[in-house]
C-alpha positions as CSV (number, residue, x, y, z in Angstrom):
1,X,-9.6,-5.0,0.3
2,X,-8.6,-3.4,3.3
3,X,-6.5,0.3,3.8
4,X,-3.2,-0.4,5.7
5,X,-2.2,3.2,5.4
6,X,-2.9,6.5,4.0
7,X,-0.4,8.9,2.5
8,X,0.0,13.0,2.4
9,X,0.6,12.1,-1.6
10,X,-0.1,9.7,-4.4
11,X,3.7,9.6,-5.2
12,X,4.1,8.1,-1.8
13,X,1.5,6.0,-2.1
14,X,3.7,4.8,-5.3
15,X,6.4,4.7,-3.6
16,X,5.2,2.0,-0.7
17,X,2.9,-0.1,-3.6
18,X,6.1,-0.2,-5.5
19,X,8.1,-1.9,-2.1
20,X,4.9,-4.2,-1.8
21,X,5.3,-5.2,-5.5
22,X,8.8,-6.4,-4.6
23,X,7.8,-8.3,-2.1
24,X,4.8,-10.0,-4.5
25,X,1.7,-8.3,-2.6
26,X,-0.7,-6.8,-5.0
27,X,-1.9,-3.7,-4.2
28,X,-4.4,-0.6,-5.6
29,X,-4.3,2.9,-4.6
30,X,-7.7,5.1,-3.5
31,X,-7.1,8.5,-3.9
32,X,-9.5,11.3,-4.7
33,X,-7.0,13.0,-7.3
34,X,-8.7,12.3,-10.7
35,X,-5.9,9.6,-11.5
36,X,-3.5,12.2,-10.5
37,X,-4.4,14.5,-12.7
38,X,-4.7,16.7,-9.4
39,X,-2.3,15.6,-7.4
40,X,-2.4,19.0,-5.2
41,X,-5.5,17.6,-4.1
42,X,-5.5,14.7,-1.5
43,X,-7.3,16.5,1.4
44,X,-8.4,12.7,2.2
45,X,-5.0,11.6,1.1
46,X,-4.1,8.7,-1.1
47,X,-5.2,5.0,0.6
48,X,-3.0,1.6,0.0
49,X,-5.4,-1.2,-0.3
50,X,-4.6,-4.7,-0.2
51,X,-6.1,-8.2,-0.1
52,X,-6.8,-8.6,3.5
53,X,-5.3,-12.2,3.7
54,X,-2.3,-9.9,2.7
55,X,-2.5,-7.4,5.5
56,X,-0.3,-8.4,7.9
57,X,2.5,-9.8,5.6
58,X,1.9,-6.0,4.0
59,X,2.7,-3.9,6.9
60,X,5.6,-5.6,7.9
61,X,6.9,-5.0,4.6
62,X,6.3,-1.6,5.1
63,X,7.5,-1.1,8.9
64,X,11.1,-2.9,7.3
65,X,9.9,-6.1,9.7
66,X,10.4,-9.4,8.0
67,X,7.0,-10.7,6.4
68,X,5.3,-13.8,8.1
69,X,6.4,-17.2,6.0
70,X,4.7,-20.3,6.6
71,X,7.4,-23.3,6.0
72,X,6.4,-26.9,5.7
73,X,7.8,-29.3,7.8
């Protein structure tokens, strides 16, 4: 798994698994906030992880670019 961003909280962190989800890429969230049980607490922030086959395809869904699709011929 590989971090393709960070965010300043685990609701935004949510918020950009929740577009990857839409878009069929599987994602987990690191954040040091006891589950969000302290979500006041994300000096380190709240990390997006993803497969890193995914990566790419990932950030583009996130900068709005259109994901990579490999068509057969």
């Amino acid at each position: 798994m590989i971090a393709i961003g960070t965010y300043r909280t685990r609701s935004d962190a949510e918020f950009a698994q929740t577009r990857l989800a839409s878009a069929g890429i599987s994602s987990l969230i690191a954040a040091d906030d006891a589950g969000g049980a302290y979500p006041f607490d994300l000096s380190s922030g709240a990390r997006l992880l993803v497969d890193d086959a995914e990566a790419a395809d990932a950030i583009a869904v996130l900068s709005d670019q259109q994901p990579h699709i490999e068509r057969s011929t």
